[in-house]
C-alpha positions, -999 to 999 in steps of 0.1 A, spaced: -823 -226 -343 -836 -256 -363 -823 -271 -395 -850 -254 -414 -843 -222 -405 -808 -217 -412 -799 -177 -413 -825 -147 -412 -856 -175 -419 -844 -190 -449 -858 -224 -455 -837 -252 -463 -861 -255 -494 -845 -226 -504 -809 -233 -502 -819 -264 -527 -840 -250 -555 -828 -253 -593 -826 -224 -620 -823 -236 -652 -809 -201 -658 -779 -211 -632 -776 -243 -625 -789 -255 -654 -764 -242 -676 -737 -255 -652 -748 -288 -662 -753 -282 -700 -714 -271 -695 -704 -303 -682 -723 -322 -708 -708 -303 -733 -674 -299 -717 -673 -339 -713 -683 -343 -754 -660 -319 -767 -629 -335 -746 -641 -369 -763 -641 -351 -797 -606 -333 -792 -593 -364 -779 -604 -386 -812 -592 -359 -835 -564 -348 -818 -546 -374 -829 -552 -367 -868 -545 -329 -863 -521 -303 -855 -527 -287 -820 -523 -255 -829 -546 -262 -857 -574 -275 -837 -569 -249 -812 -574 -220 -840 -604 -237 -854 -618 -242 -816 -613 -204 -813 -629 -190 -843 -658 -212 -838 -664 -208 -807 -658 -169 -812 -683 -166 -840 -706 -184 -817 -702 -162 -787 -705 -136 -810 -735 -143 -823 -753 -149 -791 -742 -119 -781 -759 -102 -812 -787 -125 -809 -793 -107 -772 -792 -74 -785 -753 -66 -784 -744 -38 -806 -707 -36 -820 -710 1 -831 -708 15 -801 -674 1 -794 -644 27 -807 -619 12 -823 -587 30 -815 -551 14 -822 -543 13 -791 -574 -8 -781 -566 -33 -812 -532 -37 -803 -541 -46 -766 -570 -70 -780 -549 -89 -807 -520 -91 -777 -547 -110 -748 -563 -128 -779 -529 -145 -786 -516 -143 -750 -549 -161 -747 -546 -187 -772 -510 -196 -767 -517 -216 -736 -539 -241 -752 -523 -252 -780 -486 -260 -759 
């Protein structure tokens, strides 16, 4: 067995290539990870933390939520029972509570 032939003829090309759809995003994370920890840090001194942790939520949420819309999500087909509300306001706060301690 040789180095470039690892497992079943993969090429150690192979085990190095880049996907911006994968790894690429991985590293957008980071970028952005490493700006908004500068951000929070700068304003986290000015504000409340439960404050900036309910702004960080509904931004972000309205965000995710419209990419999700953006891909072709569709919110009808969800049905809304009480049940299902009850258990989705009780993970969104169970959720939340972490971050802003």
């Amino acid at each position: 067995m040789t180095i470039s032939q690892i497992k079943d003829g993969i090429s150690l090309t192979d085990l190095f290539s880049f996907s911006f759809t994968s790894e690429g995003f991985m590293l957008i994370y980071g970028l952005l990870a490493a700006l908004a920890t500068m951000l929070a840090k700068k304003l986290g001194s000015t504000l409340n933390s439960f404050v900036m942790t309910g702004w960080n939520v509904v931004i972000g949420g309205f965000a995710l939520l419209l990419i999700g819309l953006f891909m072709g999500g569709d919110l009808s087909i969800i049905t809304w029972t009480p049940l299902g509300i009850t258990l989705l306001i009780i993970s969104a706060v169970a959720s939340v509570i972490p971050f802003s301690l």
